[in-house]
Structures are given as C-alpha cells and as structure tokens.
PDB file of N, CA, C and O in Angstrom:
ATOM      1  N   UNK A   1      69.206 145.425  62.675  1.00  0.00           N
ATOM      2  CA  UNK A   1      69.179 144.142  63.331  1.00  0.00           C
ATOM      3  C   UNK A   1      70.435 144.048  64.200  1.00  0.00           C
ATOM      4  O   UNK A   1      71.551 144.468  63.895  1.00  0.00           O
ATOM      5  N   UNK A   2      70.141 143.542  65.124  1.00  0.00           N
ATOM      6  CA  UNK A   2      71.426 143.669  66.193  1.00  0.00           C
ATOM      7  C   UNK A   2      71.813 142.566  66.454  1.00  0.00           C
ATOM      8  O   UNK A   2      70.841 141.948  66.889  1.00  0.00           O
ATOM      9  N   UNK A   3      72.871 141.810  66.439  1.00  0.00           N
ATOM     10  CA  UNK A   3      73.388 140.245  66.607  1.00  0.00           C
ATOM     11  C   UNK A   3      73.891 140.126  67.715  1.00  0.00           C
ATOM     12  O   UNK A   3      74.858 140.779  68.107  1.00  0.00           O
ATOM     13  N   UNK A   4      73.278 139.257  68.369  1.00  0.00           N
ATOM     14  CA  UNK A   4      74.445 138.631  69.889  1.00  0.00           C
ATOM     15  C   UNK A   4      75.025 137.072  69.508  1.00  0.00           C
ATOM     16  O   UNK A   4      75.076 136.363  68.503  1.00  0.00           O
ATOM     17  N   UNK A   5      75.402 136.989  70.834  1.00  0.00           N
ATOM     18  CA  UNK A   5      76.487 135.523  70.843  1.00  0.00           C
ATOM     19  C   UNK A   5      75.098 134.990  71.551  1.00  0.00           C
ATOM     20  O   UNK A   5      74.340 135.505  72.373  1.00  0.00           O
ATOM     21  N   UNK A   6      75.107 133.350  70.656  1.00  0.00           N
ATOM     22  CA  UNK A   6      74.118 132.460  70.927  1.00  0.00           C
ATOM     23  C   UNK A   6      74.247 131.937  72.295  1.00  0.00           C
ATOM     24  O   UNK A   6      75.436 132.002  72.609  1.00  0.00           O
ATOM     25  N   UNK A   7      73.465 131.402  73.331  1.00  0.00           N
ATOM     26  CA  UNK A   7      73.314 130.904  74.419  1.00  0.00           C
ATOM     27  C   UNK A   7      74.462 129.819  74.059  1.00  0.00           C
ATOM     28  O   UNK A   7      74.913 129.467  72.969  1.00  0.00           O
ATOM     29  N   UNK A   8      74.891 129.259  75.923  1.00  0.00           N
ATOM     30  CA  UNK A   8      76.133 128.197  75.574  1.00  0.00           C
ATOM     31  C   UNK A   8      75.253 126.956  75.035  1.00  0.00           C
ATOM     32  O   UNK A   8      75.691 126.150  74.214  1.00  0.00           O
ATOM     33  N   UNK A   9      73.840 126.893  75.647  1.00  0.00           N
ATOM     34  CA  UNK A   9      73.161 125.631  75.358  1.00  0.00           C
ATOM     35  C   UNK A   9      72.807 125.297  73.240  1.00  0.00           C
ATOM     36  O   UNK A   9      72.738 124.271  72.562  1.00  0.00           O
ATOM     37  N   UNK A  10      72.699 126.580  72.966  1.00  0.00           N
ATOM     38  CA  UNK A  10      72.738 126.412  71.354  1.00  0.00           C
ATOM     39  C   UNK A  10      73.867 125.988  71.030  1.00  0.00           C
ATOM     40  O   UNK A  10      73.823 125.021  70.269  1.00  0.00           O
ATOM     41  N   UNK A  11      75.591 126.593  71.522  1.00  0.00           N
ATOM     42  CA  UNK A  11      77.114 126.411  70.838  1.00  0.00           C
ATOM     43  C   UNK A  11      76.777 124.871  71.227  1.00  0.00           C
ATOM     44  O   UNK A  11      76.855 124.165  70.221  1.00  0.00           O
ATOM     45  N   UNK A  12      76.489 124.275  72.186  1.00  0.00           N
ATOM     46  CA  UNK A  12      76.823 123.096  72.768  1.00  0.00           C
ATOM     47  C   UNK A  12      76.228 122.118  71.758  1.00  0.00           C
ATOM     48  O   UNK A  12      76.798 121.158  71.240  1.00  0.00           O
ATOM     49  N   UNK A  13      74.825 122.588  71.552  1.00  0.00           N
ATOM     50  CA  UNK A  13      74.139 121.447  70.317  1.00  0.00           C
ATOM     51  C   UNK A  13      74.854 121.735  69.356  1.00  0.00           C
ATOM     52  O   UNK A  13      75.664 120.874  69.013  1.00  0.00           O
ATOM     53  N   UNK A  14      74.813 122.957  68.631  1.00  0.00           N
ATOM     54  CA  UNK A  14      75.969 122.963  67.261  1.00  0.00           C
ATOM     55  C   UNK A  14      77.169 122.034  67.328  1.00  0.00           C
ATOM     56  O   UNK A  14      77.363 121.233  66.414  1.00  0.00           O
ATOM     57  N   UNK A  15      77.797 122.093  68.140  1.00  0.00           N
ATOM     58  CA  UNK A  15      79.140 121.338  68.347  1.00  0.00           C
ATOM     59  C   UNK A  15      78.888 120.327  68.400  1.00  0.00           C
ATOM     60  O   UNK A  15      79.450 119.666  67.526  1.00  0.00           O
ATOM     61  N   UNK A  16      78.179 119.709  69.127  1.00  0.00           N
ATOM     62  CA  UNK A  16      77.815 118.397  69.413  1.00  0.00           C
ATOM     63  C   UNK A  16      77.491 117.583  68.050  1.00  0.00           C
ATOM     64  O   UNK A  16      78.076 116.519  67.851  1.00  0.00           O
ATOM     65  N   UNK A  17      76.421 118.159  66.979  1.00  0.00           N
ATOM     66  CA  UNK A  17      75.877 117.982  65.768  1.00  0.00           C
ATOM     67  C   UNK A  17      76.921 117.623  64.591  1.00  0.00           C
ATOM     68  O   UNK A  17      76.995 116.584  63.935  1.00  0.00           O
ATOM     69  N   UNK A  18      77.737 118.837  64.515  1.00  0.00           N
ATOM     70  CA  UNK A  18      79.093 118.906  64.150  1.00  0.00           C
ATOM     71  C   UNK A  18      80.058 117.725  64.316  1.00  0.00           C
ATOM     72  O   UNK A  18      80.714 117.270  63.380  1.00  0.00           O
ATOM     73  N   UNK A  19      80.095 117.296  65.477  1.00  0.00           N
ATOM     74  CA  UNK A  19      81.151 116.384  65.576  1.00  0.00           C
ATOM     75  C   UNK A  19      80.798 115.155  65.592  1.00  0.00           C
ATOM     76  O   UNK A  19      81.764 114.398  65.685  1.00  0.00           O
ATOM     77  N   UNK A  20      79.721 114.615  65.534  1.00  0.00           N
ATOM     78  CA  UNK A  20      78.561 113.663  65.110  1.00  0.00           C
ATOM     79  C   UNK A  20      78.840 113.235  63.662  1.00  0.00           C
ATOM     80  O   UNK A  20      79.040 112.085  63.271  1.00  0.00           O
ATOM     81  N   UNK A  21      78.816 114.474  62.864  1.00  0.00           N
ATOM     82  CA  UNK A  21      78.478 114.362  61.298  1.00  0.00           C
ATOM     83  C   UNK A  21      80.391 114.029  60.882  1.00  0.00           C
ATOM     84  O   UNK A  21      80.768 113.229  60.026  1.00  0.00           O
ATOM     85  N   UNK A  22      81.343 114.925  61.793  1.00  0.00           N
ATOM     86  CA  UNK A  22      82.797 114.557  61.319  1.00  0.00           C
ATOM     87  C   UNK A  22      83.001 113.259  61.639  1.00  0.00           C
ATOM     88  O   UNK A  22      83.688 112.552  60.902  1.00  0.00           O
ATOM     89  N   UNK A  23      82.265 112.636  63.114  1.00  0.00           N
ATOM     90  CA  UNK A  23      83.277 111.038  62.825  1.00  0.00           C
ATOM     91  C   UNK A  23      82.463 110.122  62.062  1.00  0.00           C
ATOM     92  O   UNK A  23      82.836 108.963  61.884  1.00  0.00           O
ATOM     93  N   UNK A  24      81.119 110.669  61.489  1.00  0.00           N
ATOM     94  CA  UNK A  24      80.507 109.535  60.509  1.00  0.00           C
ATOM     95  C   UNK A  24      81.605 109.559  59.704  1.00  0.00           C
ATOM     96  O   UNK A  24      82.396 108.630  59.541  1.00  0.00           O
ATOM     97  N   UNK A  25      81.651 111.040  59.018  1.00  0.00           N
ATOM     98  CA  UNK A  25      82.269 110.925  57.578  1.00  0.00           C
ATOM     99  C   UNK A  25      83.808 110.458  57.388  1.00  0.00           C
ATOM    100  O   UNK A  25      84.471 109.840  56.555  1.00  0.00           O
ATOM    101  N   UNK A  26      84.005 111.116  58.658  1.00  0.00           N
ATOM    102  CA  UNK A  26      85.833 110.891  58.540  1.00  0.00           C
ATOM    103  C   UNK A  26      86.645 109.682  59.609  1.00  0.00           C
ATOM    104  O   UNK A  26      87.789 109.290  59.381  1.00  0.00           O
ATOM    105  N   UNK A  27      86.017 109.321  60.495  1.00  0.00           N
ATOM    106  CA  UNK A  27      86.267 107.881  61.621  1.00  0.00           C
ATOM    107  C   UNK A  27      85.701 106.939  61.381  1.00  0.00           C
ATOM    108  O   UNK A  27      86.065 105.900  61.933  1.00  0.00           O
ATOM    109  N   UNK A  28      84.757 106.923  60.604  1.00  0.00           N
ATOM    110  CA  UNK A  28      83.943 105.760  59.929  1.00  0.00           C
ATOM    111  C   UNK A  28      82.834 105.049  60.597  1.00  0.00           C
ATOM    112  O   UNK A  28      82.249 104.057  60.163  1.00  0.00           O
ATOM    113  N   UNK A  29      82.547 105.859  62.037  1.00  0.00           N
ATOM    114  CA  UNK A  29      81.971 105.304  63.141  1.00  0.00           C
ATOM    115  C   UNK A  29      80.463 105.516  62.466  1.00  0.00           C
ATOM    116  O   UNK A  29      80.125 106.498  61.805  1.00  0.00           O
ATOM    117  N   UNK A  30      79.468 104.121  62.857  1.00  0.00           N
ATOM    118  CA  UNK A  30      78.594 104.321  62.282  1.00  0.00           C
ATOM    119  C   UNK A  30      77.062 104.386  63.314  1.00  0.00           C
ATOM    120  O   UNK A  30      76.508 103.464  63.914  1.00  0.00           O
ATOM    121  N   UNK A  31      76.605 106.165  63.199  1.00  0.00           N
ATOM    122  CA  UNK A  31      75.706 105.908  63.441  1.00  0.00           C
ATOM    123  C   UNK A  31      74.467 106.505  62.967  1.00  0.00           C
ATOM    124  O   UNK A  31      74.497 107.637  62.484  1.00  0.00           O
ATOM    125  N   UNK A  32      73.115 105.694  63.082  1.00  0.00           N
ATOM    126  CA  UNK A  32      72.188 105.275  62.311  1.00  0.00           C
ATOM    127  C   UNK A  32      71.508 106.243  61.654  1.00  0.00           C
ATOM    128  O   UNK A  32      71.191 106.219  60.465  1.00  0.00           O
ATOM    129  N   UNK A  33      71.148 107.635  62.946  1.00  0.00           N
ATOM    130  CA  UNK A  33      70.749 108.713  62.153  1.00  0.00           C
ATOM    131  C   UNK A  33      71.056 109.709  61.643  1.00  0.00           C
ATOM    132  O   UNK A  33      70.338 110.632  61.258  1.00  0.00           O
ATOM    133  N   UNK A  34      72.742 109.525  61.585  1.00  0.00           N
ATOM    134  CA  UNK A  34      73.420 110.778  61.059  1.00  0.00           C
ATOM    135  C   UNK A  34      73.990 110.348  59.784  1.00  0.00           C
ATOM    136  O   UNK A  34      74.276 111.200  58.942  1.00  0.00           O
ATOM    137  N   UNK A  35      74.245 108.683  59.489  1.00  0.00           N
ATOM    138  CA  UNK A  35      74.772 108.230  58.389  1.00  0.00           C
ATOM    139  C   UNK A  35      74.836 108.407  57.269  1.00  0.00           C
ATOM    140  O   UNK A  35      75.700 108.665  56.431  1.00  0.00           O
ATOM    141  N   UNK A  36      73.015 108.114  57.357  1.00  0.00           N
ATOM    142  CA  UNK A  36      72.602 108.613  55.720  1.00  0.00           C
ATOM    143  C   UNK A  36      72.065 110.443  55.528  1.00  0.00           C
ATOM    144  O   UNK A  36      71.447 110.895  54.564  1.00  0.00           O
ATOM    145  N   UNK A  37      72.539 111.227  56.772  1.00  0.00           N
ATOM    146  CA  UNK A  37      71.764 112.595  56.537  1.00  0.00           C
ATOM    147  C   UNK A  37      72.681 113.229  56.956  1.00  0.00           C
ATOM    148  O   UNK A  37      72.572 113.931  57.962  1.00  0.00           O
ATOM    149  N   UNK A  38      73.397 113.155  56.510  1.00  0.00           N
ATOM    150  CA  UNK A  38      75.282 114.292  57.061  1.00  0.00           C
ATOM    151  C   UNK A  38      74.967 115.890  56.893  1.00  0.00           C
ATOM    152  O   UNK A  38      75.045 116.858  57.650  1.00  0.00           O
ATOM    153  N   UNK A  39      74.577 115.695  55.543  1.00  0.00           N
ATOM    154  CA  UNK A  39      74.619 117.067  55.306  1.00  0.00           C
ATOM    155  C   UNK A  39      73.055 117.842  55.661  1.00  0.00           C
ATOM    156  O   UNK A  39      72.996 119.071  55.693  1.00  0.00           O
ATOM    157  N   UNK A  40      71.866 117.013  55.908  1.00  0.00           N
ATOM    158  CA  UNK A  40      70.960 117.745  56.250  1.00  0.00           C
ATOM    159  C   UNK A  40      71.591 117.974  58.083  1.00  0.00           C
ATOM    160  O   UNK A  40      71.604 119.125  58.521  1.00  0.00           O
ATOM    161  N   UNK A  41      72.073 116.792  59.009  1.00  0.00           N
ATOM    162  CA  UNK A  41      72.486 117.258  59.538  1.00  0.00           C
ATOM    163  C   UNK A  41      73.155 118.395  60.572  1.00  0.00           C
ATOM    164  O   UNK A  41      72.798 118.761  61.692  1.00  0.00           O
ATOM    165  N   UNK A  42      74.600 118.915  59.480  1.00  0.00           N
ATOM    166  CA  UNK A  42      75.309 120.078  59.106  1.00  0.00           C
ATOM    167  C   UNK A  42      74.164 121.768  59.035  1.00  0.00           C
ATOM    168  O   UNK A  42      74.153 122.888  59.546  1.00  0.00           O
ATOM    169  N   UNK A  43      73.495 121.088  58.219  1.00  0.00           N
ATOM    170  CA  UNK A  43      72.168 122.106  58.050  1.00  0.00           C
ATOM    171  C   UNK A  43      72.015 122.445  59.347  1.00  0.00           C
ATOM    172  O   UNK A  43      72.585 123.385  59.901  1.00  0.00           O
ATOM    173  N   UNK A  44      71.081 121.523  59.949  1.00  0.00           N
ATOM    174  CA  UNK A  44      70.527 121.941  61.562  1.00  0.00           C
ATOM    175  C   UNK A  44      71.222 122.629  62.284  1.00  0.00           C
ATOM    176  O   UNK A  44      70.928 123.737  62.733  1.00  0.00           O
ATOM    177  N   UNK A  45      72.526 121.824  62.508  1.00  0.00           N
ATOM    178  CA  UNK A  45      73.965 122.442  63.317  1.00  0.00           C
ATOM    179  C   UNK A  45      73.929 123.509  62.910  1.00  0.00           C
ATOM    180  O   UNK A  45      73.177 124.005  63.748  1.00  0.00           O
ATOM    181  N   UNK A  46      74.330 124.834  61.783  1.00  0.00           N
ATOM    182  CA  UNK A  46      74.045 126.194  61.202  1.00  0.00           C
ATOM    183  C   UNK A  46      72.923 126.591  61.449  1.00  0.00           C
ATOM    184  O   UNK A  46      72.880 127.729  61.917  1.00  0.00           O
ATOM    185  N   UNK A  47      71.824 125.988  61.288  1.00  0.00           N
ATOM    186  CA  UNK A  47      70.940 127.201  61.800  1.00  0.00           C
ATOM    187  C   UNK A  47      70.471 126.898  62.897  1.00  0.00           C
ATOM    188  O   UNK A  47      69.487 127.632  62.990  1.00  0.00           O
ATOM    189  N   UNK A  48      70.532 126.261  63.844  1.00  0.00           N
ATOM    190  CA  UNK A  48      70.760 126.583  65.257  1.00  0.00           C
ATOM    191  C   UNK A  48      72.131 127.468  65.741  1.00  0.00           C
ATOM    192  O   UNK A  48      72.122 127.932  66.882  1.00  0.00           O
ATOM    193  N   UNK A  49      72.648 127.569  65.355  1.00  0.00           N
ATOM    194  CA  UNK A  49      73.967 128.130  65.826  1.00  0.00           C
ATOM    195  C   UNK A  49      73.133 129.980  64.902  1.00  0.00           C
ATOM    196  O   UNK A  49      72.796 130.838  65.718  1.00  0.00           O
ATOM    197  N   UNK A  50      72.952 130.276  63.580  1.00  0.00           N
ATOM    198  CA  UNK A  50      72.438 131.190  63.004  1.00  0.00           C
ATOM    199  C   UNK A  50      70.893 131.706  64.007  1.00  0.00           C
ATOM    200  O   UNK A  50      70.720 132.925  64.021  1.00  0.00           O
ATOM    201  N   UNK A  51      70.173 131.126  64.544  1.00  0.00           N
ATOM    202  CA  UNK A  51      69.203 131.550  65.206  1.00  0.00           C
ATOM    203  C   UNK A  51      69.422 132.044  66.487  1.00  0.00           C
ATOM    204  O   UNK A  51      68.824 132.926  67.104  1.00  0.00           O
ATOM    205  N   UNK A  52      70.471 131.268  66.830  1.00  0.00           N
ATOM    206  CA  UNK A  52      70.901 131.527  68.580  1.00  0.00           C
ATOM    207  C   UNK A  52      71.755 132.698  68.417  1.00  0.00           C
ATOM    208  O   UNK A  52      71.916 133.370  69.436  1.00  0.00           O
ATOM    209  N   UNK A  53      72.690 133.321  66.701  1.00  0.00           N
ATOM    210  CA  UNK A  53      72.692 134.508  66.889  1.00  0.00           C
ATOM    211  C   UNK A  53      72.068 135.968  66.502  1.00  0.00           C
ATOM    212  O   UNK A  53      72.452 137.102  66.789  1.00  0.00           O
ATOM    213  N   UNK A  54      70.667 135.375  65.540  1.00  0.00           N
ATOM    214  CA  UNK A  54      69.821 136.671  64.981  1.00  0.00           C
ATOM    215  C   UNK A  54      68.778 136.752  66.125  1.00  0.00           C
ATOM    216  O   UNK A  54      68.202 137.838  66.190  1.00  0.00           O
ATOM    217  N   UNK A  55      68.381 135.717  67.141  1.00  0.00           N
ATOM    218  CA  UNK A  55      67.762 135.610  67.592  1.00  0.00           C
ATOM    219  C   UNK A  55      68.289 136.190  69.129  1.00  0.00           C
ATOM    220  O   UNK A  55      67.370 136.924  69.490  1.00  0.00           O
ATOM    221  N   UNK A  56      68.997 136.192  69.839  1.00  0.00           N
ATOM    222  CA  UNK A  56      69.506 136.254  71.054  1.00  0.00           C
ATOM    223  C   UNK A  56      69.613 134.973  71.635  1.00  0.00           C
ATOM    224  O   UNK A  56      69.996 134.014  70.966  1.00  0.00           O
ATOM    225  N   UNK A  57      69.334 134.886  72.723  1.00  0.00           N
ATOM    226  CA  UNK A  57      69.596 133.845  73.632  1.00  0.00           C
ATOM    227  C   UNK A  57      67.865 133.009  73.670  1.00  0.00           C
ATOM    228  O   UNK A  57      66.835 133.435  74.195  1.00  0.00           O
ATOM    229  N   UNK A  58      68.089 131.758  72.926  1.00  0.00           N
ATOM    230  CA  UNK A  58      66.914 131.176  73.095  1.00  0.00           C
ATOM    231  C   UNK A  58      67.184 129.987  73.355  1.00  0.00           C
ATOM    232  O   UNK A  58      66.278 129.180  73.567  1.00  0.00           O
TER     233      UNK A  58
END
C-alpha cells in the first residue's frame, strides 16, 4: 500500500473540524452541531484526513 499526502482541500476540512471541536470544548463558544458531538466530530476530522492519505488525492 503506498501512502500520499492528502489533497489541501481534505487538510483544510480536517483543520477546520478540528478547530470547531477545540473552541467548543476549550473557548466555550457555543455551537449547535458540534456541542453535543465533539468527539464523533474529531472522528470525521481523522478519517478524512486518514482517507485523503490511504486514498490519494480525493
């Protein structure tokens, strides 16, 4: 199996997801659909970021 670096458009959602789920938990900022699902969340963020690199550029 050969691994590449995920497209910028996958890093961009990961990150984005990511920093969504840090200022629920840690800025206190509240919003509606990340509030109660942080860690399923977190989930998504990893395996989009994990697909964009077993997968290549999708």
């Amino acid at each position: 199996m050969k691994l590449s670096s995920p497209s910028f458009g996958v890093f961009i959602i990961s990150v984005v997801l990511f920093c969504l789920v840090v200022a629920v938990k840690y800025v206190n900022i509240a919003i509606p659909v990340v509030s109660g699902n942080t860690f399923e969340i977190l989930m998504v963020a990893y395996v989009a970021m994990l697909a964009g690199v077993v997968f290549g550029n999708i």
